[in-house]
KEKE-3310 file (N, C-alpha, C; in steps of 0.2 Angstrom, whole numbers, plus 5000, padded with zeros to 4 digits):
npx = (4972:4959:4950:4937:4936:4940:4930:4917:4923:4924:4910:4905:4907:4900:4888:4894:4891:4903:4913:4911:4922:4934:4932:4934:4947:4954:4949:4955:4970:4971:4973:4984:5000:5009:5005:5002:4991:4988:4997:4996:5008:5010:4996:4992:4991:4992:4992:4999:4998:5004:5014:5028:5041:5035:5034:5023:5020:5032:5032:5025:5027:5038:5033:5025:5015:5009:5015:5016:5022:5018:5025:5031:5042:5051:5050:5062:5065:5066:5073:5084:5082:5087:5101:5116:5118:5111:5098:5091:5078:5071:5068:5055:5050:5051:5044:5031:5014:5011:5006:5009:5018:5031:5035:5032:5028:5021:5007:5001:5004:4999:5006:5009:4996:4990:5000:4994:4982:4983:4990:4978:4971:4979:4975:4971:4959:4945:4951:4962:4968:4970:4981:4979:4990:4984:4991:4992:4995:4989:4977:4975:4972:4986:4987:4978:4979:4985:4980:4966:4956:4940:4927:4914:4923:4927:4935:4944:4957:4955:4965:4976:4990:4997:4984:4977:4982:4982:4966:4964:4972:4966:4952:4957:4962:4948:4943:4951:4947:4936:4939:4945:4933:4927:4933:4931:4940:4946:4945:4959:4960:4971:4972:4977:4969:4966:4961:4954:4948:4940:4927:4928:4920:4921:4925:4912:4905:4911:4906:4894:4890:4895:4888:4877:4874:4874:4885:4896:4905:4919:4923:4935:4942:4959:4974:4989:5002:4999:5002:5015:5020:5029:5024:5006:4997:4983:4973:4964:4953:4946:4936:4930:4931:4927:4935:4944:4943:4948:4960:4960:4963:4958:4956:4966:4978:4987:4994:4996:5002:5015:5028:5033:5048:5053:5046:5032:5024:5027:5027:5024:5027:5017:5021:5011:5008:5001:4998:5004:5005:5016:5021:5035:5051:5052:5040:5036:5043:5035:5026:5028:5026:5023:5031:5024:5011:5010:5014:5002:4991:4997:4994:4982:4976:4972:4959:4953:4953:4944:4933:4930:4926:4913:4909:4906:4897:4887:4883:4885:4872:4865:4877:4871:4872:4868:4871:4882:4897:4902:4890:4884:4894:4891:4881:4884:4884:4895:4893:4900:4915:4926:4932:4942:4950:4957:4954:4955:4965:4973)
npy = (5102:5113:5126:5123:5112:5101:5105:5101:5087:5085:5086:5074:5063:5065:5063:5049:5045:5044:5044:5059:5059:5057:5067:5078:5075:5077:5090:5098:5094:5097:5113:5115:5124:5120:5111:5107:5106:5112:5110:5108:5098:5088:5082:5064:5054:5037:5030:5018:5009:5001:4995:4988:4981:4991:4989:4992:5007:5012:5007:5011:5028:5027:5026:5038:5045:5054:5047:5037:5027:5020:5014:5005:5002:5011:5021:5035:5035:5021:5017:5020:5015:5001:4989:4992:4983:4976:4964:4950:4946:4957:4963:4967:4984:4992:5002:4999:5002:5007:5021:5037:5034:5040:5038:5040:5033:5021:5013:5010:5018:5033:5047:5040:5034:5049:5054:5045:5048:5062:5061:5053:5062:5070:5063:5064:5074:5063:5057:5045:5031:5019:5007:4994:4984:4978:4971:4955:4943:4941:4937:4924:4907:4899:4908:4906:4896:4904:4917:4914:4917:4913:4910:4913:4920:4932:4942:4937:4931:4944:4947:4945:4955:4954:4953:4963:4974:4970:4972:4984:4988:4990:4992:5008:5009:5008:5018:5026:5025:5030:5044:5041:5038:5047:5057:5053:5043:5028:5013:4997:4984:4970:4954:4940:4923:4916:4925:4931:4946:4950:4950:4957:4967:4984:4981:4976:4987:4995:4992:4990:5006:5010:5004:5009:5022:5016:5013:4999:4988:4975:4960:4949:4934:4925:4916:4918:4914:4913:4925:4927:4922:4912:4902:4893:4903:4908:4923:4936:4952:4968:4978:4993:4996:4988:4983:4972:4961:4956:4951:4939:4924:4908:4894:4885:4871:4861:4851:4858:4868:4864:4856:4863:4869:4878:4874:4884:4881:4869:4854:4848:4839:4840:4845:4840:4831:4828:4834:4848:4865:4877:4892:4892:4900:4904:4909:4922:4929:4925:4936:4947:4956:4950:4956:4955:4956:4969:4976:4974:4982:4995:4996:4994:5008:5019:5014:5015:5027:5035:5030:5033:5046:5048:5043:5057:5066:5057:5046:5048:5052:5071:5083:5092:5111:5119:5126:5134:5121:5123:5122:5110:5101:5105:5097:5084:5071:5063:5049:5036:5032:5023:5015:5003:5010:5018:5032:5042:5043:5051)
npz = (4953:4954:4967:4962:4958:4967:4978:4970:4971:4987:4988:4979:4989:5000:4995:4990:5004:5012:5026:5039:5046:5037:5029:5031:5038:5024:5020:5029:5026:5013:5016:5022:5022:5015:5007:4989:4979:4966:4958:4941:4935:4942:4940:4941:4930:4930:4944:4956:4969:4983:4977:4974:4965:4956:4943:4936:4936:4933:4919:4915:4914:4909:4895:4892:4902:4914:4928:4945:4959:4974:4989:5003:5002:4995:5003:5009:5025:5028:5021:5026:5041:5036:5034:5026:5020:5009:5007:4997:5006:5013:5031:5037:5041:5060:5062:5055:5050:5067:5077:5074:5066:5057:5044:5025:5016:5023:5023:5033:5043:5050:5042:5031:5026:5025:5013:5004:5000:4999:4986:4977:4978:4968:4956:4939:4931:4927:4921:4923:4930:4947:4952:4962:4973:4983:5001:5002:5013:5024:5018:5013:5008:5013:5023:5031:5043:5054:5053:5057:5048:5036:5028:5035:5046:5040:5043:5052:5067:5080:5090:5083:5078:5064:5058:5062:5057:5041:5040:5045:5032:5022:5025:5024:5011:5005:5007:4999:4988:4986:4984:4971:4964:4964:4958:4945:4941:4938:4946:4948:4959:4964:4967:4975:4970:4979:4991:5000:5005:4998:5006:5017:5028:5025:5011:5005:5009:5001:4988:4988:4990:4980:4972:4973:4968:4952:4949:4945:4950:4942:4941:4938:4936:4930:4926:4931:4924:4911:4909:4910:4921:4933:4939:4940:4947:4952:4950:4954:4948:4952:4946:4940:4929:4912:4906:4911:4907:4897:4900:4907:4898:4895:4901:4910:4918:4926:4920:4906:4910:4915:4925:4940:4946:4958:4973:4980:4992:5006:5014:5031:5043:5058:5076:5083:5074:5065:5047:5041:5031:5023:5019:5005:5005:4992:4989:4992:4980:4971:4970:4962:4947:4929:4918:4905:4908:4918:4904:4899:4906:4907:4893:4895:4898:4891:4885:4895:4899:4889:4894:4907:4907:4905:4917:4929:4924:4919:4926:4938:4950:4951:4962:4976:4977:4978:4990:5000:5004:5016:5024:5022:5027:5040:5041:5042:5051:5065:5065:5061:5064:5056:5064:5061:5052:5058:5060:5069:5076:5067)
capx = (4965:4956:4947:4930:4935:4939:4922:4914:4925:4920:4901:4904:4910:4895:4886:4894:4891:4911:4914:4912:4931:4938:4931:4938:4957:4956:4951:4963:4975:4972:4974:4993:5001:5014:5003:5001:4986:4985:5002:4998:5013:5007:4991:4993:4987:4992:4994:5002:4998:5008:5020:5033:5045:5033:5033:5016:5019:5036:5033:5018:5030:5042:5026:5023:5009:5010:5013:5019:5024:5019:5029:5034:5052:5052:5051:5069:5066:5063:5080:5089:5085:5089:5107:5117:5121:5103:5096:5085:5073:5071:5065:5048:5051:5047:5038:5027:5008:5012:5002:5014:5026:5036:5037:5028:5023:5019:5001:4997:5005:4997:5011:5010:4991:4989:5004:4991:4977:4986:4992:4974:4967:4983:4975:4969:4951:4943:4958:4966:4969:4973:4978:4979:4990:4986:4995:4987:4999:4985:4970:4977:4971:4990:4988:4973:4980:4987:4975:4959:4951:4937:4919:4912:4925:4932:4941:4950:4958:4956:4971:4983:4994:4998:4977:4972:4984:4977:4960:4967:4975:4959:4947:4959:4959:4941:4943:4957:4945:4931:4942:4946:4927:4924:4939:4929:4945:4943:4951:4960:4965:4972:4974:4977:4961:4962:4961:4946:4948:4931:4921:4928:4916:4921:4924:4905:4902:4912:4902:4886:4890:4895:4881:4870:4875:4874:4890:4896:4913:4917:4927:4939:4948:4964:4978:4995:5006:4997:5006:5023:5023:5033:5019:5000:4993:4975:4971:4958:4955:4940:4937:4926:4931:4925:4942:4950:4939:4952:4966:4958:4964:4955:4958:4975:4976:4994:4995:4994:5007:5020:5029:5035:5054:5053:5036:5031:5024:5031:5021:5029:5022:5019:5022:5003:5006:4996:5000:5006:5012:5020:5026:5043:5056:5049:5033:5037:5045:5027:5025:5030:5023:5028:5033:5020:5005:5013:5012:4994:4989:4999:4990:4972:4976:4969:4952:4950:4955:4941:4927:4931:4924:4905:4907:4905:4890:4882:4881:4885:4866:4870:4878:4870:4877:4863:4871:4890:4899:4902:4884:4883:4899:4891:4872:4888:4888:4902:4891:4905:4922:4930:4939:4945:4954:4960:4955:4955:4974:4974)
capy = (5102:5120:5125:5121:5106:5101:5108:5096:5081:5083:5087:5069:5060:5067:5060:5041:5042:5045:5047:5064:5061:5056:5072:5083:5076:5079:5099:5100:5092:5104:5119:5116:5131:5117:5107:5113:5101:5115:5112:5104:5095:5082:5076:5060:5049:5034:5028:5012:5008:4993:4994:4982:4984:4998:4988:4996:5014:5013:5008:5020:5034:5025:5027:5045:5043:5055:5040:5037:5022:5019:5007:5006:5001:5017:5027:5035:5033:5015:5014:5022:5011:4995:4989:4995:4977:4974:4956:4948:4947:4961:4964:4973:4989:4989:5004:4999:5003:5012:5028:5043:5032:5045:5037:5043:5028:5016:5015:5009:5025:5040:5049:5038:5036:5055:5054:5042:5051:5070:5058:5053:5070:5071:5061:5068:5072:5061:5050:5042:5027:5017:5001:4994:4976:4976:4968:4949:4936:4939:4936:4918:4905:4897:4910:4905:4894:4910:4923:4910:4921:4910:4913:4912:4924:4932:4948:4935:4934:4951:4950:4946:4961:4955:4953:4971:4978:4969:4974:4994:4992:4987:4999:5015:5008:5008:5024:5030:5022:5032:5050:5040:5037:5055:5064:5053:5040:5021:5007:4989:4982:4963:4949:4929:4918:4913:4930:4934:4952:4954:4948:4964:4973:4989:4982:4974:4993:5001:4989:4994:5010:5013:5001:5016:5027:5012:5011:4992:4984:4970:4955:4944:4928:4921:4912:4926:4910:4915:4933:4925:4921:4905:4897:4896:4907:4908:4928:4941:4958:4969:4986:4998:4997:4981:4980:4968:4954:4955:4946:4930:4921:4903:4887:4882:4866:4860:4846:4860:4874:4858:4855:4870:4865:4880:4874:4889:4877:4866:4850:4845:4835:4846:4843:4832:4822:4829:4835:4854:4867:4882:4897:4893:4903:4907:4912:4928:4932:4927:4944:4952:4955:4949:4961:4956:4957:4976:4980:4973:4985:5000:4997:4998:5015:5022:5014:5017:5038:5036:5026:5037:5056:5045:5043:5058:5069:5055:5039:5050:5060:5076:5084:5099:5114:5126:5130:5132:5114:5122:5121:5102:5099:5105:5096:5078:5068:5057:5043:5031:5035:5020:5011:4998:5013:5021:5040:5048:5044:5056)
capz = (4955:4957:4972:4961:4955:4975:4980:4968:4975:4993:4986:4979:4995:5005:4991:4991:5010:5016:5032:5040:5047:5030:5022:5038:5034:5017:5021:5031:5022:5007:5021:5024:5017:5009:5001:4982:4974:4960:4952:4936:4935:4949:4941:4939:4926:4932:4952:4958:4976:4985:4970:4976:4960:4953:4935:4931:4937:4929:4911:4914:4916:4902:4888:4894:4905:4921:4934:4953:4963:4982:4991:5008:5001:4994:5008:5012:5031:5028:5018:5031:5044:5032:5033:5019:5014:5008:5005:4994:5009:5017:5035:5039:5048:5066:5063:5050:5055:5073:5078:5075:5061:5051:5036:5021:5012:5024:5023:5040:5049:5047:5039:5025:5026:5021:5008:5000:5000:4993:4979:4977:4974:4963:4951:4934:4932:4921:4914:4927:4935:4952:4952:4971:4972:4993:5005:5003:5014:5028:5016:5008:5012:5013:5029:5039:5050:5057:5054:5056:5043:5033:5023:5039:5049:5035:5049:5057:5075:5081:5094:5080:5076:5058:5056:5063:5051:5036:5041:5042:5027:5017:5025:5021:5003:5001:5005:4995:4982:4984:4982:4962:4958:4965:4954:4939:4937:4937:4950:4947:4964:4962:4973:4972:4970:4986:4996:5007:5006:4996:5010:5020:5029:5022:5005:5004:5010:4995:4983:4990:4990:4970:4967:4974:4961:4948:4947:4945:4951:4940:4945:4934:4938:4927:4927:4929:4922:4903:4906:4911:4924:4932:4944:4939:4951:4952:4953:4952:4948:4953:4944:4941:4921:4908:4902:4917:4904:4894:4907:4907:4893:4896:4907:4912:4919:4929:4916:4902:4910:4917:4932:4942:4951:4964:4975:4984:4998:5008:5015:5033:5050:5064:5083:5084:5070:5060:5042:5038:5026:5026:5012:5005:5003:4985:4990:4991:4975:4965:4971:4956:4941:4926:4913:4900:4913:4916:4899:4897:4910:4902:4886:4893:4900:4885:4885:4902:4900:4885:4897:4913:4907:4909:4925:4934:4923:4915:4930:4946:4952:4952:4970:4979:4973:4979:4995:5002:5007:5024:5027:5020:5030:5047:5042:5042:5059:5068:5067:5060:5065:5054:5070:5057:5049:5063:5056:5074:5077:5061)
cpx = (4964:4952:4940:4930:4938:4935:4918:4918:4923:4912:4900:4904:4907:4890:4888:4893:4897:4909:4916:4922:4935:4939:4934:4946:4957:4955:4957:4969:4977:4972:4981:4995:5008:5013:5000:4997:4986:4988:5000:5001:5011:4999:4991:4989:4987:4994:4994:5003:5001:5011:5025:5038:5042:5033:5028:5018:5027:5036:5028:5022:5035:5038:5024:5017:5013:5011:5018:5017:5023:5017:5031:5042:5054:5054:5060:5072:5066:5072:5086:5090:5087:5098:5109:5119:5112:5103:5093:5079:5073:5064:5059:5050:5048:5041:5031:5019:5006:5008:5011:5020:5026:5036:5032:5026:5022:5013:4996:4999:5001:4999:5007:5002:4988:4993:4999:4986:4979:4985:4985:4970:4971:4979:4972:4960:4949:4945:4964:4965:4973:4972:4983:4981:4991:4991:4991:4990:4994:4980:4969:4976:4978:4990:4982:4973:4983:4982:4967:4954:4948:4930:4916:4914:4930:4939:4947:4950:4957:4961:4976:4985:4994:4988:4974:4978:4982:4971:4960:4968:4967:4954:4951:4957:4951:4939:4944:4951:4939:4934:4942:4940:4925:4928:4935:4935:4943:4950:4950:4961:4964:4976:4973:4971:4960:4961:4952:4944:4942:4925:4925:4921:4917:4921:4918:4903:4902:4911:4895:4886:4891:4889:4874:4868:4873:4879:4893:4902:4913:4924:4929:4944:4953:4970:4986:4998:5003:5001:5014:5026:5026:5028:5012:4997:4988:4976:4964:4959:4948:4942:4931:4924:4931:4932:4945:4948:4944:4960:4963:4957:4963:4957:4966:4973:4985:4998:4999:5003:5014:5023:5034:5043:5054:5047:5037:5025:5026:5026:5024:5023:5023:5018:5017:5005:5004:5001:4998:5005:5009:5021:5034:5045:5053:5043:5034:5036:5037:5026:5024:5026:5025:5029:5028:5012:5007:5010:5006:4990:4989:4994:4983:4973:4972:4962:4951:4948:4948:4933:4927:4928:4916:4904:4905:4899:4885:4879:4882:4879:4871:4870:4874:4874:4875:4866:4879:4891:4900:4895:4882:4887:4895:4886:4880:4888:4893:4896:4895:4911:4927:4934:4943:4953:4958:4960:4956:4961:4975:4972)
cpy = (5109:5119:5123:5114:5100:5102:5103:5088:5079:5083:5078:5066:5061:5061:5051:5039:5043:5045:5054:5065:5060:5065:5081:5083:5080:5087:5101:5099:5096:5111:5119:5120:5126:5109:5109:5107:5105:5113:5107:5099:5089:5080:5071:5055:5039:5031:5021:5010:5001:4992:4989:4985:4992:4996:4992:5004:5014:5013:5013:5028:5033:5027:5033:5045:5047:5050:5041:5029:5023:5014:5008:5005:5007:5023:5028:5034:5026:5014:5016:5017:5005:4996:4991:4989:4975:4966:4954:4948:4951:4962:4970:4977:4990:4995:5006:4999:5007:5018:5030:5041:5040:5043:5038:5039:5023:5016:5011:5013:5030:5045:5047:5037:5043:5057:5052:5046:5059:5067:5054:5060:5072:5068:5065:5068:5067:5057:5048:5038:5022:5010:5000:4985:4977:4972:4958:4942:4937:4934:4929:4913:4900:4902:4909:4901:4899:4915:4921:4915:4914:4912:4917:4920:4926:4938:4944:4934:4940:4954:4950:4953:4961:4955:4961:4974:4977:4973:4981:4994:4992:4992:5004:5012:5008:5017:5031:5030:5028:5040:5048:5041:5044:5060:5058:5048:5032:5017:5000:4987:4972:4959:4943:4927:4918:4917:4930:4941:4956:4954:4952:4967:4980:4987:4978:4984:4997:4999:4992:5002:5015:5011:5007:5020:5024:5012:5004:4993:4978:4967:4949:4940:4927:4921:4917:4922:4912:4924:4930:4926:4914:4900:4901:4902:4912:4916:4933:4949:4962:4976:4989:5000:4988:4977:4977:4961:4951:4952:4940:4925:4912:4899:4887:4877:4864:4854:4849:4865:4869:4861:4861:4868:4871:4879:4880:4888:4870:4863:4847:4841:4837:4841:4837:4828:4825:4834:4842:4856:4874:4885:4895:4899:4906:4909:4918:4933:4930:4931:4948:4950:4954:4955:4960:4958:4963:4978:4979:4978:4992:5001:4998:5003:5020:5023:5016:5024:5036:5033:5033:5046:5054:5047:5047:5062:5065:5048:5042:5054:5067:5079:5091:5102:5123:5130:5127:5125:5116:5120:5112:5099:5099:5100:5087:5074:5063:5052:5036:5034:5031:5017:5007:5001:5019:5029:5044:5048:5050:5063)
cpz = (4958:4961:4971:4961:4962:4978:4979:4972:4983:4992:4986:4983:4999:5000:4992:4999:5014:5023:5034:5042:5041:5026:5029:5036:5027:5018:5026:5031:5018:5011:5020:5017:5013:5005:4993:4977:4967:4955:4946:4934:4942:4948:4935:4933:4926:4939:4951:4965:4978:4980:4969:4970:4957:4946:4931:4931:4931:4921:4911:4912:4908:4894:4891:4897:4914:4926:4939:4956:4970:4984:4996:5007:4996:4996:5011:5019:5032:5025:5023:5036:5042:5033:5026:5016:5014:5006:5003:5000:5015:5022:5035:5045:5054:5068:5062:5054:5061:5072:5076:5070:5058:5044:5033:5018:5015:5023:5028:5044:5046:5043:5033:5023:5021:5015:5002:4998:4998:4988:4974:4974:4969:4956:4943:4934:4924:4918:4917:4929:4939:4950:4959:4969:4981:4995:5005:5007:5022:5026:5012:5010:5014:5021:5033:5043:5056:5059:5056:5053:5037:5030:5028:5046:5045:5038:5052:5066:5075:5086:5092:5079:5067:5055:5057:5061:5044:5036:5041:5038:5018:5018:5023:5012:5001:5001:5001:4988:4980:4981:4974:4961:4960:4960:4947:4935:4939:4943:4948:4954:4961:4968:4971:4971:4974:4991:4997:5009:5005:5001:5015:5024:5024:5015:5003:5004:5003:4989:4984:4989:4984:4967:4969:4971:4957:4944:4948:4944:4949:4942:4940:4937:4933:4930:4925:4923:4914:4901:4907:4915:4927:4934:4941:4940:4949:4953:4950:4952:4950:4951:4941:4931:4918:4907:4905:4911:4899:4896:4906:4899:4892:4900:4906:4917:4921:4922:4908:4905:4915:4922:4933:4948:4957:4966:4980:4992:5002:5014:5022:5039:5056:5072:5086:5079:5065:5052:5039:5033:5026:5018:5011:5004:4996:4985:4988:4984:4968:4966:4967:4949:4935:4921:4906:4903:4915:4911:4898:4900:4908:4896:4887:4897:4896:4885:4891:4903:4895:4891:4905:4912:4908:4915:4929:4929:4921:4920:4936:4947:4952:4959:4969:4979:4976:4987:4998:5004:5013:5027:5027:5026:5038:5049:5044:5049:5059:5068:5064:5060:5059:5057:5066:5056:5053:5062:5063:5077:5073:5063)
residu = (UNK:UNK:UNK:UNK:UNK:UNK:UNK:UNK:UNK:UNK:UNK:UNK:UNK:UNK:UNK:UNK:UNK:UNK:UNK:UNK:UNK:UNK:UNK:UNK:UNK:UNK:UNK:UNK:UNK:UNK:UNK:UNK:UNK:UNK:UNK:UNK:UNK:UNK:UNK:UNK:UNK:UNK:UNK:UNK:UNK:UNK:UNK:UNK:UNK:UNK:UNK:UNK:UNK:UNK:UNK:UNK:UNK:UNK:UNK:UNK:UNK:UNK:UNK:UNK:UNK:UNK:UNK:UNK:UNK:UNK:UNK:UNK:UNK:UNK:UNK:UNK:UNK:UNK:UNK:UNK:UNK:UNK:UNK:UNK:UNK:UNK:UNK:UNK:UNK:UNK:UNK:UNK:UNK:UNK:UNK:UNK:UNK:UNK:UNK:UNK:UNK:UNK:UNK:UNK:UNK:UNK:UNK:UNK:UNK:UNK:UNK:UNK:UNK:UNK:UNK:UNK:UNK:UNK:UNK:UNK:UNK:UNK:UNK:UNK:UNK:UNK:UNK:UNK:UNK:UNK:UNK:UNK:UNK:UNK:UNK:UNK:UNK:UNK:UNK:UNK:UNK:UNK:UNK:UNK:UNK:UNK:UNK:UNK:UNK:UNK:UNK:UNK:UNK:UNK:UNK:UNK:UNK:UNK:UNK:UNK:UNK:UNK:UNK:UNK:UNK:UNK:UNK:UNK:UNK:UNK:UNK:UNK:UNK:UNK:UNK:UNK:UNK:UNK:UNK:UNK:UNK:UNK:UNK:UNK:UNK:UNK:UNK:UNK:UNK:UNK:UNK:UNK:UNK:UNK:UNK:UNK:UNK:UNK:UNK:UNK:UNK:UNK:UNK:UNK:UNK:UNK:UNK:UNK:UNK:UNK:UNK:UNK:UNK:UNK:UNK:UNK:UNK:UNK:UNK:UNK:UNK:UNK:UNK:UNK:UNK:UNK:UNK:UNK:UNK:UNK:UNK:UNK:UNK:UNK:UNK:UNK:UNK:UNK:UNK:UNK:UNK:UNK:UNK:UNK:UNK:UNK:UNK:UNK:UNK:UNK:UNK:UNK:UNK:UNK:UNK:UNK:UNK:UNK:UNK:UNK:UNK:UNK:UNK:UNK:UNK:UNK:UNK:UNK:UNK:UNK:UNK:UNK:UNK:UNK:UNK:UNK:UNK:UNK:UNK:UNK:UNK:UNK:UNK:UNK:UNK:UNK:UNK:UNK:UNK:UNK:UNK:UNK:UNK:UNK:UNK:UNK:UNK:UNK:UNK:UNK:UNK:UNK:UNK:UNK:UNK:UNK:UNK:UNK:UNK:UNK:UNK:UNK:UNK:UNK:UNK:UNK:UNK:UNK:UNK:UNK:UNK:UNK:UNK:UNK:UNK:UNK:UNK:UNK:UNK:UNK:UNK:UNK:UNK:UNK:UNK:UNK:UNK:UNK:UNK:UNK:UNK:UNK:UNK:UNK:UNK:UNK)
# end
């Protein structure tokens, strides 16, 4: 990314509305004398946010496709404090989310926050894309007896801890999202059926805010078990590109895709009486994605790089141009700080 072609991204981002703090980090992100946006060699064509295994970013990389992986279990500070007998269920780090973490890709500390966002302006102009699998064990409804997030009060409790880090990690992401529609690339984020994450404040905001433009986020359901995986589960995708249409390969019915021997809930009777249930053990690992829902993903990289050069001269108004972006930047006020997204710790 050249200084012009930088210029024109924050021009955009004034344009969708950003946040005067968002568009402050980011200059003075690109200021540090060892940050290097320019080098060629780092822009990406494919990004993998919340990667967990990294299946998509990796075969992306495997089929030549510039791509990158960020995963909090990635990060080498993260590995270091892990014992060295690792376990299939590894502990959350105690300093995931905290002001001042160090780690580089957690994506509730600040550290790891800005990591995401370079990696974002990394992306390629014109023919690249983010796919975002968030954090969804707040947004399910298997967790709202915990988080009391519903239609109704979809934010949740606000004194929980694991709630006001959900709700952080949602608004940065709408964020990060708006830097892809501004470099002219496309985003998939994916989450279960039963997540609540769309009824977001910020992400109602960052619908509103591309549908300003007349840019449209579309929204598909199906069944992963048709890609290979072991358990039905219900999910969706929402993206900026048509081609998610093509994931949903008709009804599935429990009768149709037979009975599943690891349940990933667990049905018990709690201290009143009254009749439970809880994540097993196997919950978890649905996590993953399977290896054929990867590849399908891989393979619309293509049409997406061919749909994405539209985006920014032919459906984006054109930005103000007639006069320096310091002057645009100064006319910008602090009227939303983003508290959700915590930008002023940053």
């Amino acid at each position: 990314m050249d200084k012009s072609l930088l210029d024109l991204v924050l021009r955009r981002l004034v344009m969708l509305k950003a946040p005067k703090a968002l568009v402050m980090v980011l200059l003075m992100l690109t200021w540090l004398d060892f940050v290097d946006i320019e080098n060629n060699n780092h822009q990406y064509q494919c990004l993998e946010f919340f990667a967990g295994a990294g299946r998509i970013g990796r075969l992306a990389h495997s089929c030549g496709y510039r791509s990158a992986c960020y995963d909090i279990q990635f990060d080498p500070l993260v590995q270091e404090a892990e014992p060295a007998s690792s376990s299939s269920k590894r502990a959350a780090p105690s300093g995931r989310g905290k002001k001042g973490s160090g780690t580089a890709m957690d994506f509730g500390s600040d550290g790891g926050f800005l990591t995401a966002l370079l990696m974002a302006l990394q992306g390629s102009y014109n023919s690249h894309v983010v796919f975002w699998g968030i954090c969804c064990s707040s947004w399910v409804h298997l967790n709202s007896g915990t988080s009391h997030r519903d239609y109704l009060n979809p934010h949740g409790h606000p004194l929980y801890p694991s709630v006001q880090l959900a709700n952080k990690l949602v608004a940065r992401c709408m964020l990060v999202i708006l830097i892809t529609v501004s470099l002219g690339g496309h985003i998939v984020l994916e989450n279960p059926g039963s997540s609540l994450i769309w009824l977001h404040d910020r992400f109602q905001w960052m619908l509103e805010s591309l549908g300003s433009i007349g840019l449209k986020v579309y929204r598909q359901a199906f069944w992963m078990s048709f890609w290979g995986h072991d358990y039905m589960k219900r999910t969706v995708l929402w993206s900026t590109s048509r081609i998610i249409g093509t994931f949903n390969k008709g009804k599935l019915s429990a009768k149709k895709h037979g009975p599943t021997k690891k349940k990933t809930v667990v049905r018990y009777r709690n201290s009143n009486g009254h009749m439970a249930y809880k994540g097993s053990k196997y919950l978890k690992g649905t996590q993953m994605y399977p290896v054929k829902f990867a590849g399908h993903v891989v393979r619309c990289l293509p049409a997406m790089f061919r749909s994405t050069g539209s985006l920014p001269e032919a459906r984006l108004p054109q930005v103000d141009t007639s006069r320096p972006f310091v002057e645009i930047f100064q006319e910008m006020e602090f009227d939303d700080w983003w508290n959700e997204a915590d930008l002023k710790s940053i």
